[in-house]
N, C-alpha and C positions, 0 to 999 in steps of 0.2 A: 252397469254402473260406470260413469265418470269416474276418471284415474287422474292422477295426479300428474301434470306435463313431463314429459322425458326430460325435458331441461330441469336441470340443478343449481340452486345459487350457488355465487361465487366460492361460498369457504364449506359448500356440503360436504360431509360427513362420510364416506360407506361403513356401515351398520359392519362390527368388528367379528361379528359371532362369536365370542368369544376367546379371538385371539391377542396375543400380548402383541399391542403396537408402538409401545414407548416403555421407555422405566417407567416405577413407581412415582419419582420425583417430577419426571418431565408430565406424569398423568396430570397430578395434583396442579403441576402451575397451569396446565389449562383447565380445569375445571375452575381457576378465581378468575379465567375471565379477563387477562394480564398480559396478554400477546400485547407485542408494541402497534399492533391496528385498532386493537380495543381502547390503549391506555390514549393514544390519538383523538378516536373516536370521543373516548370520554371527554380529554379538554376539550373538543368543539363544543359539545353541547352545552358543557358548565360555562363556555363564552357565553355560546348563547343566552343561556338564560340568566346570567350576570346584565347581560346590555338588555333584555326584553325585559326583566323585571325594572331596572332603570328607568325604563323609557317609558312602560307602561305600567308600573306601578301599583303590582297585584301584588298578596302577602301570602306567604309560605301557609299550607291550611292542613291539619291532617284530614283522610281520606277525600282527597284533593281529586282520586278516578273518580269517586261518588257525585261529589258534590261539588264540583266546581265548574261548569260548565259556561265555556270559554269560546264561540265559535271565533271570534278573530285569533286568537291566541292559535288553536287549530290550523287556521289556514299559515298564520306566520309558520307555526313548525313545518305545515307541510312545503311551503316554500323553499327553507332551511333546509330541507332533504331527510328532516326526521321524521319522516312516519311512510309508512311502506316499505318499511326495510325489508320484508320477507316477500313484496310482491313483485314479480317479475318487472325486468325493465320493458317489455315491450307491452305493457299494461299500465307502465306510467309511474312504476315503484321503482326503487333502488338495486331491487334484486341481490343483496346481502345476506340474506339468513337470519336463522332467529337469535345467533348467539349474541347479533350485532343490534338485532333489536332490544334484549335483552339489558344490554350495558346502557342503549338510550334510555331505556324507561327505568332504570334504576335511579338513573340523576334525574328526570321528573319526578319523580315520587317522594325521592329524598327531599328535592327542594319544593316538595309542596306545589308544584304549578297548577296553574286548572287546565285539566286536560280531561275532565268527564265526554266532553262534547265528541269526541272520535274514539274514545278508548273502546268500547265495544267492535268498531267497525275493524278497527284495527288489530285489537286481540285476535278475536275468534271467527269475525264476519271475512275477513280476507282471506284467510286458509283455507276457509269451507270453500269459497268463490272457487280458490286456485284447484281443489282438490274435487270436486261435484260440480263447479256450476258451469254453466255452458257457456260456449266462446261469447253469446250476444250478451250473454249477464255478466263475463268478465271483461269486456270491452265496455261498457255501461255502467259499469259500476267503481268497478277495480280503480280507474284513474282517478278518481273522484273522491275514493277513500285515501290516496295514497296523498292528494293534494288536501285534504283536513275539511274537504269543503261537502261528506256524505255522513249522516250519522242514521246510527241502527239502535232499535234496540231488543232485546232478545226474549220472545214469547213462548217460554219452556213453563214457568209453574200456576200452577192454579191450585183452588181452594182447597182440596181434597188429594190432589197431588203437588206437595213439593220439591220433597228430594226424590220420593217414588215416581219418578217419571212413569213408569209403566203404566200409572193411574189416569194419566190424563185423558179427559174425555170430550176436550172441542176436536169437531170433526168437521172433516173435509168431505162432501156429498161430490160426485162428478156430475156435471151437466153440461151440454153443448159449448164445447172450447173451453173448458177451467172446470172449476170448482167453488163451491158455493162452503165457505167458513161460516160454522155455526159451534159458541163457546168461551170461557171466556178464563184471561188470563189476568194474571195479579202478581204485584210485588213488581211489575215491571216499570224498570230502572227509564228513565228518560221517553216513554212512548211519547209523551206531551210535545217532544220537540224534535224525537226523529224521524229522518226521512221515509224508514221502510221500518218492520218489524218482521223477523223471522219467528216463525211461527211453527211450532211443531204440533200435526193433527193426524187423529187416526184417518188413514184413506181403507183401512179395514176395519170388520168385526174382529171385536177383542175376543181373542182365545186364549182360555185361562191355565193351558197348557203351554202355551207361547206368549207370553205377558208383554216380549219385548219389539213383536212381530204388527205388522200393519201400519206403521207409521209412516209420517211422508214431512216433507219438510216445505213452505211457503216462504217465499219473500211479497208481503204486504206490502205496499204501500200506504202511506198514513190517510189519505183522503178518500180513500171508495168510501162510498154510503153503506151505511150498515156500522162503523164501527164507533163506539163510544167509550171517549178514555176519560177516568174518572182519576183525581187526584185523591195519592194516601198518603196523607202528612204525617212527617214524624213529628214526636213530643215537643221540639224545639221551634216546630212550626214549618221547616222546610218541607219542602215538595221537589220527593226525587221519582217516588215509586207511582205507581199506578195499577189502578184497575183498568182492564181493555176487554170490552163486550163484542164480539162478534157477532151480528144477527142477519144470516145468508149473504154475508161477503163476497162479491165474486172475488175471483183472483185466473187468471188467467193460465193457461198450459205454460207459457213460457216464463211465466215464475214459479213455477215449480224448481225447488233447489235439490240436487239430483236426481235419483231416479225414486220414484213413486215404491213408495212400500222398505224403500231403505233408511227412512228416519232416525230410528234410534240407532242403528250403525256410522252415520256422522253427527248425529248429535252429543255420544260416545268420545270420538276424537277431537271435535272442538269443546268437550269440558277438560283436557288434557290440557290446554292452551289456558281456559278460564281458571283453571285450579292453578297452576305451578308458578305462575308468571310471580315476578316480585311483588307485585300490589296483597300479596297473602302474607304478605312479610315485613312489608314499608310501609304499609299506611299510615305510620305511627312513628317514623322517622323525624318529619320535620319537628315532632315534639321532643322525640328524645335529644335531636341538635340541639333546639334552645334550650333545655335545662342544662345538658353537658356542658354548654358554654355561661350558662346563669351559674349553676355550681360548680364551677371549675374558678370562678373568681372569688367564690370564696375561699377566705384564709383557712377558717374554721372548722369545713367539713372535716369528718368525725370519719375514722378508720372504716365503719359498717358504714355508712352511705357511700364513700371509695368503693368498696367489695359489691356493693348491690350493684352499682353503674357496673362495675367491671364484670358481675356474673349475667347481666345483661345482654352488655355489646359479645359478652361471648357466644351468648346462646342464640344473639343474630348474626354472626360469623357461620354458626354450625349450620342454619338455617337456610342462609345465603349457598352453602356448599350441595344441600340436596336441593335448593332449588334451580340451580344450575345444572346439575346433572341432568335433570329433567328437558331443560332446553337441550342438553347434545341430545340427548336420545330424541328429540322430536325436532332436530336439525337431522339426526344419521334416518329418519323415516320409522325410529321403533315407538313400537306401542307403549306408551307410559301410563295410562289412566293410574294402576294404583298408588304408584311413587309421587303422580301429582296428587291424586287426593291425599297420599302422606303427607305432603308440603303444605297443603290447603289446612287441614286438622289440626298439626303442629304449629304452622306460622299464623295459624288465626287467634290460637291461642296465645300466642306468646305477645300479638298485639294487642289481644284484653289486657294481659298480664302487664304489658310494661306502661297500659295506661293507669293502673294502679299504684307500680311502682314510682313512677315520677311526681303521681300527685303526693303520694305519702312523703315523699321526700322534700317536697317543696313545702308542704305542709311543718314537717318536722324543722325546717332549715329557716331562720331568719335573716334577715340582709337583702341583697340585692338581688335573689330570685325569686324571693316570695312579689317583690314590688315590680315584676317585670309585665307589666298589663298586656303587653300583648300574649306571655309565655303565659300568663295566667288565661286569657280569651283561649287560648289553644286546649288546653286542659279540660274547661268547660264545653268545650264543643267534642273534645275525646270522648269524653263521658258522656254523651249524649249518644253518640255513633257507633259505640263499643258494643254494645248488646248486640248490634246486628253482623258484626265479623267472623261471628264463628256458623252465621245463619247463612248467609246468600252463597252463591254456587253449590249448595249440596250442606247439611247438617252434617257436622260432625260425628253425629250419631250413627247415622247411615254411612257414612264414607266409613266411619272402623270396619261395619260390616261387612262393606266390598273388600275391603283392606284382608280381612278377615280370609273369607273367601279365596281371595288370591293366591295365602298364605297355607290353604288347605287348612285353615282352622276352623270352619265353618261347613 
């Protein structure tokens, strides 16, 4: 298997084994994230997108990774130097790490940008590149992501298998120089528009003593013949997800993404990256700004609507703290999965929750937040998008399970 480069970004990590490396206090002020390179880093980007939104004239949207796909906006940031922060510099990234990508995509998220258009490439598609894929697919791809101008999108669930990965049953046949994809994927996010799809297919017979054995991983390109992407529109009419038919797809040896038969062992560590990252936590940010600042002018609010805001921001305070954790351990090289799926479970819920909370409130409150058309447009499309937060990357249901598991409860 393909290993991870000897070189380490700038601010890595060694994995502590559990040695005391700081006090308690100096632990805590790095896990908010508040080193003076971060607090740095942070002003640039809220420049940033203070003069891009100016200029160009896009509106704060919640789940803004979903649904808002942007490819100029992409390429500005990757100009600006935000995005690739965790890809080596001799690949065309920043070579920073994840804590630093981290504090980026926090102030995207916050401020609602549309950033759908590279978020996948950039979450999860880069890490695997760096950590599996071969010098020709990291020289070919890698710059490309780093610059906003490659988008991916990721062909993990199908009908019968969603969070059960083990289930999935599009398969990769071998034949003379590649492999022939036959099978077909759904719910997937962006195929319509992007460049490649990774693809996870059995290159073995499924053995029902080894459920997690035989897999292999493909990087698709969107145009071979054979494949058929069909639009799944949600209730509101938008078109993010898809259906994708594979009907004997070639795809080549040298898109093959690691080594043949070790699929679910990196498909494992880039849902580590897909789970913990702030978008399990933020989506629902730019909604909770505009009410904060719509019921914050009022005189009136009422002592219980104070305390609702305030047990709120605190429960995304706590939320923000395990989700950062998560990034050092997947900056020091350790295994995270169940601490992200803890992150994933908790912060999807609590952004159902606080779409609830703001409507009731706005509901309840007359004045100048009820009449803020845009803070009301925001709400209506929360509510639209909400159902599916605690569904995509893995069901809550199934992530307690692993969770479970981990915990030897299970």
């Amino acid at each position: 298997m393909r290993r991870r480069e000897e070189s380490r970004p700038e601010n890595h990590v060694e994995p502590t084994h559990g040695r005391q490396i700081s006090s308690p206090a100096d632990s805590f002020a790095t896990r908010c994230a508040h080193e003076p390179q971060h607090a740095e880093l942070r002003a640039s980007v809220r420049e940033f997108l203070r003069a891009d939104r100016d200029r160009y004239h896009w509106e704060p949207v919640v789940d803004a990774w979903l649904s808002c796909w942007d490819e100029e906006f992409s390429a500005r940031l990757g100009r600006a130097g935000f995005l690739g922060l965790t890809i080596p510099r001799q690949y065309g990234g920043q070579g920073s790490g994840q804590l630093n990508r981290y504090v980026v995509n926090e102030e995207l998220l916050a401020s609602g940008a549309p950033v759908a258009a590279h978020w996948f490439a950039d979450r999860q598609v880069a890490p695997a590149l760096i950590s599996y894929g071969s010098e020709d697919q990291r020289n070919h791809l890698l710059p490309e992501i780093a610059a906003g101008r490659m988008y991916f999108a990721i062909g993990m669930s199908e009908y019968d298998a969603g969070s059960d990965l083990a289930a999935a049953q599009t398969k990769a046949t071998r034949v003379d120089g590649g492999w022939l994809l036959k099978g077909t994927k759904v719910w997937t996010s962006g195929a319509h528009l992007a460049h490649y799809m990774v693809v996870l297919a059995r290159t073995a017979a499924a053995d029902p003593a080894h459920r997690h054995a035989g897999f292999s991983q493909f990087l698709v390109p969107r145009d071979p013949a054979g494949i058929t992407v069909s639009p799944i529109k949600m209730m509101s009419g938008e078109h993010h997800f898809n259906e994708v038919i594979f009907d004997d797809v070639f795809v080549a040896d040298a898109n093959v993404l690691g080594d043949v038969g070790e699929g679910w062992h990196q498909v494992t560590a880039e849902l580590s990256f897909e789970r913990s990252g702030p978008e399990r936590i933020l989506t629902t940010m730019p909604l909770i700004t505009a009410a904060l600042r719509a019921l914050g002018a009022d005189s009136e609010l009422d002592a219980r609507a104070t305390t609702t805001l305030g047990h709120l921001l605190a429960e995304l305070i706590s939320l923000r703290q395990l989700s950062i954790s998560v990034a050092h351990a997947l900056t020091a090289g350790e295994a995270a999965a169940s601490r992200a799926a803890l992150v994933k479970d908790l912060g999807t819920r609590f952004e159902q929750r606080s779409v609830e909370v703001i409507d009731e409130l706005l509901v309840a409150t007359a004045g100048d937040a009820t009449s803020d058309r845009h803070l009301r447009q925001m709400v209506d499309h929360a509510r639209l998008h909400r159902p599916m937060f605690t569904l995509r990357g893995g069901t809550n249901e199934v992530l307690r399970g692993m969770i479970a598991r981990e915990m030897g409860l299970r």
